[in-house]
C-alpha positions in Angstrom: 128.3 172.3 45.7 124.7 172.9 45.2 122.9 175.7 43.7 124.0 179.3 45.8 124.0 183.0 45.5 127.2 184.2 46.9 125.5 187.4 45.9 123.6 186.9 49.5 126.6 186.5 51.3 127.5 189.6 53.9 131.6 189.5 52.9 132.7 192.3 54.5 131.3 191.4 58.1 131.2 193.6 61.1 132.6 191.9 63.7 133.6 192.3 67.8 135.2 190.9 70.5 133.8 190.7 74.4 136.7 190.0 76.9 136.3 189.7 80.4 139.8 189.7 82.7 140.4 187.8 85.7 141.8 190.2 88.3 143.9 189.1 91.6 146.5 191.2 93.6 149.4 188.6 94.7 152.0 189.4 97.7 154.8 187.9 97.6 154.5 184.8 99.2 151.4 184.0 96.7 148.9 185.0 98.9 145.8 187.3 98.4 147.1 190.5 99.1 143.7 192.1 98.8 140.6 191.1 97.9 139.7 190.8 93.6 136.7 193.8 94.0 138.6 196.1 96.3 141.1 196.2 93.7 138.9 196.1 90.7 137.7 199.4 92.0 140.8 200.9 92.4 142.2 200.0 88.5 138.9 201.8 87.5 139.2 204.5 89.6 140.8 207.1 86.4 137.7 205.8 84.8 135.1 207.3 87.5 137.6 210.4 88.3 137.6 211.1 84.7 133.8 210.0 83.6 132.5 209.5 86.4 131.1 205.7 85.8 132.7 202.4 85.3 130.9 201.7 82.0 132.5 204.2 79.2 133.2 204.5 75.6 136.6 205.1 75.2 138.8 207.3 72.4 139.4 204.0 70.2 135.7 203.7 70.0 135.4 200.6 72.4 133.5 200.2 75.9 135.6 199.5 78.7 133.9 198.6 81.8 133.4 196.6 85.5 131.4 193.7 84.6 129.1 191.4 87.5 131.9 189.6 89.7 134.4 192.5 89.5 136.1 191.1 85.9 137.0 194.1 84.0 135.7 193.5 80.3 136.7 195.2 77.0 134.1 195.3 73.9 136.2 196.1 70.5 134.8 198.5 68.7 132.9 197.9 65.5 135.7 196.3 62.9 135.0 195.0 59.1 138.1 192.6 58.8 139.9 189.8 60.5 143.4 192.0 61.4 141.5 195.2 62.2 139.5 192.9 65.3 142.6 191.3 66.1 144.3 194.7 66.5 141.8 196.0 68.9 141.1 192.7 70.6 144.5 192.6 71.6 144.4 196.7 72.4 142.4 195.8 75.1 144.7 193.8 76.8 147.4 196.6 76.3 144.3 199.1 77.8 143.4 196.8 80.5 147.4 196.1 81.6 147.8 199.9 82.1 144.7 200.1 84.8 146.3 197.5 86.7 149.8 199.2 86.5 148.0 202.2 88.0 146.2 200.2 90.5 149.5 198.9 91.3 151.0 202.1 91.9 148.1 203.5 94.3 148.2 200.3 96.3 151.5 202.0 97.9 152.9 198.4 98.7 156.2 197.6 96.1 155.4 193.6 97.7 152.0 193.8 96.1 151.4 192.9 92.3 148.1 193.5 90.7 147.5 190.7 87.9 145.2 190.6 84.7 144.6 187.5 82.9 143.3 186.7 79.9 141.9 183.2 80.2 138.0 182.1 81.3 138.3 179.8 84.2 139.5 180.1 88.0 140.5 178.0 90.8 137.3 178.1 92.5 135.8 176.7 89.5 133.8 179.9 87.8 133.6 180.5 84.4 134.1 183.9 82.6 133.6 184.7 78.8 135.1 185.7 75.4 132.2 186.7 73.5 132.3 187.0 70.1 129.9 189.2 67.8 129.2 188.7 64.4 126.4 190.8 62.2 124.1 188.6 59.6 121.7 189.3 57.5 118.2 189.0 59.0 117.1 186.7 56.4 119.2 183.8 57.7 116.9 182.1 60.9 118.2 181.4 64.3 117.2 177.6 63.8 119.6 177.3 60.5 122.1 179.1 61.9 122.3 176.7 65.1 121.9 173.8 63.1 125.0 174.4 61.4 127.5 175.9 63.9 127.3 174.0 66.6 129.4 171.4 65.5 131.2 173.7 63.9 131.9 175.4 67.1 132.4 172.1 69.2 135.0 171.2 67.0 136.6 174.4 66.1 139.0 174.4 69.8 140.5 172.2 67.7 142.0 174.9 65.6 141.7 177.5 68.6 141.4 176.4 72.1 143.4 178.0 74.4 144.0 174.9 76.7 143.5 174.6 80.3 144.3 171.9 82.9 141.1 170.3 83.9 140.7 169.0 87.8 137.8 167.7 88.6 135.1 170.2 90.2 132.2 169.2 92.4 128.3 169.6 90.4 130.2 169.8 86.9 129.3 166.4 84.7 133.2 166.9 83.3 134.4 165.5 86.4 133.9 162.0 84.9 137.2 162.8 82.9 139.2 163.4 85.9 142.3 165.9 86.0 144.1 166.1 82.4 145.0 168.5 79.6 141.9 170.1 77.8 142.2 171.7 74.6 139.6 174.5 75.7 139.4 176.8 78.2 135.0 177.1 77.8 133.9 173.3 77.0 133.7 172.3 80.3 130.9 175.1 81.5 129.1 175.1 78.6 125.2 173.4 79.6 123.4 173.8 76.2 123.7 174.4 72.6 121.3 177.3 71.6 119.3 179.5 74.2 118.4 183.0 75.0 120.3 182.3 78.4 123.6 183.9 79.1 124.7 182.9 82.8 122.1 180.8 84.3 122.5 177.6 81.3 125.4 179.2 79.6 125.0 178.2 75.6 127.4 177.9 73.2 125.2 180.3 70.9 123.3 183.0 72.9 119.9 184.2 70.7 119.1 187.2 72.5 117.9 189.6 69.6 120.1 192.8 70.1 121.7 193.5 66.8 122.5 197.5 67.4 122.1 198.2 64.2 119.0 198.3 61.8 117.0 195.5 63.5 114.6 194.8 60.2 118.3 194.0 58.3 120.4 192.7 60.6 120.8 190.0 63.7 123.7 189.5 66.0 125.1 186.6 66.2 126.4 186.2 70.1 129.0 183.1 70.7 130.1 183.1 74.0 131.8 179.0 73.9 135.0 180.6 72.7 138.1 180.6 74.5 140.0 184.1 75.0 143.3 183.9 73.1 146.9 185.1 74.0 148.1 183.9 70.4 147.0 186.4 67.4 147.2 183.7 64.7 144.1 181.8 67.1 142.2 184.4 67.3 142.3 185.4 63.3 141.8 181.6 62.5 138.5 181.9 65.3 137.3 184.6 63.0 138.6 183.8 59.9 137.1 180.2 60.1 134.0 181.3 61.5 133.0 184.3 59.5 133.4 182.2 55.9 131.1 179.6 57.4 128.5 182.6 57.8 129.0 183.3 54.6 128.2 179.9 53.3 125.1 180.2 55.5 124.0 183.3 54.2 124.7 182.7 50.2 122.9 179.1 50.7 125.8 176.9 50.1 124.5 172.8 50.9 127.0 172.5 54.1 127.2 169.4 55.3 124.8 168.4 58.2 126.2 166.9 61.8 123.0 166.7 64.3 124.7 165.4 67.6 122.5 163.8 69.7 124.3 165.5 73.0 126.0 168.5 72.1 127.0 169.4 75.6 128.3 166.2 76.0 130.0 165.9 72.6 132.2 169.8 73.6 133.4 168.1 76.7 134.6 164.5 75.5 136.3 166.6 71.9 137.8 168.6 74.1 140.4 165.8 75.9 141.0 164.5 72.0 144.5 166.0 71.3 144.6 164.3 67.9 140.7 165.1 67.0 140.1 161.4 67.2 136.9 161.5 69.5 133.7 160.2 68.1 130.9 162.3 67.7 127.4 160.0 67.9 125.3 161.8 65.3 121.2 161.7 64.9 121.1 159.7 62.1 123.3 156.7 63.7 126.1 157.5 62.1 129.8 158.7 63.8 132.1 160.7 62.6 135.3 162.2 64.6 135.8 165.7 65.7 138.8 165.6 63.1 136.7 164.8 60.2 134.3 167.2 61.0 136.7 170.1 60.7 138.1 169.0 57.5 134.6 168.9 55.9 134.0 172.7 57.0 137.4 173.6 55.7 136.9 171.8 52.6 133.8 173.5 52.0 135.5 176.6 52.8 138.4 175.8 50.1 135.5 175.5 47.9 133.9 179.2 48.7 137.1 181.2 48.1 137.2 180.4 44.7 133.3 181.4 44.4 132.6 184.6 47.4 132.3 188.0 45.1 134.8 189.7 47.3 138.7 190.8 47.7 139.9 187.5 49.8 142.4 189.8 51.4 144.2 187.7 54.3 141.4 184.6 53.9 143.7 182.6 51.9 146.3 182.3 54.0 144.2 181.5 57.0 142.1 179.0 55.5 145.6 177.2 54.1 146.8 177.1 57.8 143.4 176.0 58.9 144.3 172.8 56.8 148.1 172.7 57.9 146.6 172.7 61.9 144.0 170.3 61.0 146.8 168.2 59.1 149.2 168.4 62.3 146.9 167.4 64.6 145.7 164.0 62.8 149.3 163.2 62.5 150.1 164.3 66.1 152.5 166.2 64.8 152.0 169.1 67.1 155.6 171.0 67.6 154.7 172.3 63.7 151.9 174.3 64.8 153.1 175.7 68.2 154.1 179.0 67.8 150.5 179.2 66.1 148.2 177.6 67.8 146.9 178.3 71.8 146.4 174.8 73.3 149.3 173.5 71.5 151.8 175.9 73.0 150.5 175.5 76.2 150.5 171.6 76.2 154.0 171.6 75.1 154.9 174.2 77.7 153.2 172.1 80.9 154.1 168.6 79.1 158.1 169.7 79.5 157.3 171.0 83.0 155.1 167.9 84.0 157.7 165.2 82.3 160.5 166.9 83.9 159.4 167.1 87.8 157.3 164.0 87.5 154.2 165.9 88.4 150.8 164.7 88.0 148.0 166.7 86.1 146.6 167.9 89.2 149.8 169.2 90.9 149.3 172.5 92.0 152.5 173.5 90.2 151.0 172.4 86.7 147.9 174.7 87.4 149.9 177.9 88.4 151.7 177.6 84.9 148.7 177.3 83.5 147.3 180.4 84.7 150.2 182.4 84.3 150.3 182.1 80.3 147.1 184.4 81.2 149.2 187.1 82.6 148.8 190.1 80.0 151.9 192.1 81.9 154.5 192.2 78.9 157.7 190.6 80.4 156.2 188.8 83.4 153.3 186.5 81.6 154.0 183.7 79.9 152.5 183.7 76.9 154.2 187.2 76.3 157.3 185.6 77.0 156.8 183.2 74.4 156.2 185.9 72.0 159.3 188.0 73.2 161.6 185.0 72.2 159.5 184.1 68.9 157.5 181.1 70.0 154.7 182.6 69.9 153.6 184.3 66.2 152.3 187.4 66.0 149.2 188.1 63.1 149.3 192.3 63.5 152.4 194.6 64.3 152.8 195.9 67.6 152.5 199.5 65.9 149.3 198.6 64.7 148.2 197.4 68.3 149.1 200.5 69.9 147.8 202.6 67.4 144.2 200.6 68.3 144.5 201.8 71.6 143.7 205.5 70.6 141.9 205.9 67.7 138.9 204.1 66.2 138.6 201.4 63.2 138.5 204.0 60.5 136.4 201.8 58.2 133.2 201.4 60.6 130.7 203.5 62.2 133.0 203.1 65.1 134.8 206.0 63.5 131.6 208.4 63.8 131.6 207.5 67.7 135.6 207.9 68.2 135.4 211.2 66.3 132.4 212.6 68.5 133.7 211.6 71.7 137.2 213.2 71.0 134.9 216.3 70.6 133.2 216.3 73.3 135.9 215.6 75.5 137.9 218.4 73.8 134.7 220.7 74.6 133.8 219.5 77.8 130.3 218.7 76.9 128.2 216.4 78.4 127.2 213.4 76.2 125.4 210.3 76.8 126.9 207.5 74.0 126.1 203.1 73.1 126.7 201.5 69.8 124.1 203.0 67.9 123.1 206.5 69.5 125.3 209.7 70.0 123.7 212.2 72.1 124.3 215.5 73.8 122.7 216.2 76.8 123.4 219.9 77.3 123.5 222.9 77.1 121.0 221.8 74.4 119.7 218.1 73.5 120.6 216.6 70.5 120.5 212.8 69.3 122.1 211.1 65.9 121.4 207.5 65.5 123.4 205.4 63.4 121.6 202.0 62.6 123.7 201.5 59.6 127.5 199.3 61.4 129.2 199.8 57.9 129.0 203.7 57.4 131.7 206.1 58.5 130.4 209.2 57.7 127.9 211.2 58.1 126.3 214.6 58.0 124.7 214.5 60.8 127.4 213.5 63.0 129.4 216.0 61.4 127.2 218.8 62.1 127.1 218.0 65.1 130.8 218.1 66.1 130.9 221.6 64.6 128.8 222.7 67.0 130.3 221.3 69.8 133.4 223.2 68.5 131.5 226.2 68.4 132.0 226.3 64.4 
């Protein structure tokens, strides 16, 4: 490795999660019982009876809210370590399954059955996101950071797609593929690499310059080509694999260099390669495979473990089965990382269905299965049911999920913002909240701002509560 300063490298990183829910209400023949916005409204109805708005900061510190297209969306709070997000990440599904049980229950029809799912495509062919959020150091420029994670990210579904059966949709350039298993759940809607665009081109890294925190030391770095998980162990090895290569970034490690001339193209073809075999046509003439671009970043990250000036905590044991999964997929050895890994447990899954009927990838049959390993309802979804009968690995304790449904990270600034709005709910006061501001509106304005994501106390805030408690 080349001369670095993993002094300059941000190791305990604030991170967060973005989710955004499909939402359908089935009757029992399959059929649209009623229409996707009618009942979005009505799970988010506590919300407005209670806050009056369908854009709120809840108790654990998050923002739960409606999002354009009627997808409910769940922002984690601010969290400093790979099992803390993964806690809350999966706290919103937990959060967003009990609005759609109540939604249920007002609907008045016991035929009816309000679903959530936790996946980013649908039948029509629209694409929704998991967006993940990662602070670094403003010293570290958009260009290098692009340069570097893009193949990164192109190749890291390998490790943590969530899998999707891919049919061929009318306008979309993946068509050329035709129907077949896909290892990600994003690649196919993705139409450029880097850009300030978050809808109308849909990048794999968005550059929109919002870090909500101190804008003169910090950026945010938004990637929205990520898949949404159901496994835990895929979304920690998402983070996990992600966040060291920031480091790397940051403390000027020599990382390897993979310019591909067409990286929309190069997301799409990786993504039918089960065994990581695709080639990936670089800049400078040469190609490598999507395979042996992974094993370079995790060999680098090997390498940075044994240098980073920080408690490795639970990084070991992801980056060792970062290798393993890497490892099993060259050898097509896939049932030894299945209860781990998204795509692979879902592949498995649809292969036995699939082989078993004699269906065709584009059977109907093969695409509802699909969708239902979505279903966040503990005991009806599949993916849940994989986890109920240990086929599935959990990375955090169900205790520690539920406990993330009511109280906020207590290591992050999120804490300040759970503490103040358990305050002022207790008090009745009227407050006005985002990531970085807490404000009271009345009887008598008062604003805190908190540009600093790591701290979890502070005077002000404090000061503040007491005399919304009339101390």
């Amino acid at each position: 490795m080349a001369s670095f300063d993993p002094s300059r490298a941000i190791t305990r990183r604030i991170m967060g999660i973005e989710t955004e829910y499909g939402i359908a209400c089935m009757g029992p023949t399959g059929a649209a019982a009623k229409p996707a916005d009618e009942v979005a409204r009505l799970a988010f109805r506590p919300l407005v009876e209670s806050y009056n708005s369908t854009n709120v900061f809840i108790a654990n510190a998050g923002r739960l809210y409606l999002d354009v297209g009627s997808h409910p969306e769940f922002a984690t709070p601010e969290c400093d370590s790979v099992g803390q997000l993964v806690a809350y990440e999966e706290a919103g599904d937990v959060i967003v399954n009990r609005l759609a049980e109540q939604a249920e229950e007002k609907l008045g029809d016991d035929t009816a059955q309000v679903y959530m799912f936790k996946n980013n495509s649908d039948s029509a062919g629209n694409s929704y996101g998991c967006h993940e959020n990662y602070l670094v150091g403003r010293d570290v420029s958009v260009k290098k950071l692009g340069n570097i994670l893009l193949p990164f990210l192109i190749t890291r579904q390998l490790i943590c797609g969530a899998g999707r059966v891919a049919i061929p949709e009318r306008g979309n350039p993946a068509t050329q593929f035709g129907a077949g298993f896909c290892i990600s759940q994003r690649a196919d809607f993705m139409w450029e690499g880097v850009s300030s665009a978050t809808t109308r081109s849909r990048p794999m890294i968005n550059t929109r310059d919002e870090p909500h925190a101190d804008s003169s030391r910090f950026r945010r770095l938004h990637v929205i080509v990520g898949d949404s998980n159901i496994s835990q162990v895929s979304t920690a090895l998402k983070l996990a694999s992600t966040t060291l290569l920031l480091e790397m970034i940051e403390a000027g490690v020599n990382l390897p260099s993979f310019g591909m001339v067409n990286s929309v193209d190069s997301i799409r073809r990786v993504a039918r390669s089960l065994d990581g075999s695709q080639v990936v046509h670089l800049t400078d003439g040469v190609d490598v495979t999507a395979l042996d671009i992974q094993k370079r970043y995790h060999e680098q990250a090997v390498q940075w473990l044994e240098q980073r000036e920080a408690e490795p905590g639970e990084l070991p044991r992801l980056v060792e089965m970062w290798g393993l999964i890497l490892d099993a997929v060259g050898s097509g050895n896939l049932d030894a990382i299945a209860r781990d890994v998204d795509w692979v447990a879902k592949y498995r899954l649809l292969r036995g269905i699939k082989e078993r009927h004699g269906l065709s990838w584009d059977d109907p049959k093969l695409r509802h299965v699909d969708l239902m390993y979505h279903d966040i309802r503990p005991g009806r979804g599949l993916g849940s049911a994989l986890k109920r009968k240990g086929l599935l690995n959990s990375w955090v304790s169900d205790a520690a999920v539920e406990e993330a449904t009511r109280v906020a990270p207590p290591t992050t600034r999120a804490h300040l913002r759970g503490e103040f709005l358990a305050a002022a709910r207790a008090a009745g006061i009227d407050i006005s909240v985002d990531w970085m501001r807490l404000k009271v509106l009345r009887p008598e304005p008062h604003l805190v701002e908190l540009k600093d994501p790591f701290t979890n106390s502070s005077e002000e805030v404090d000061t503040l509560i007491c005399r919304m408690k009339g101390e």
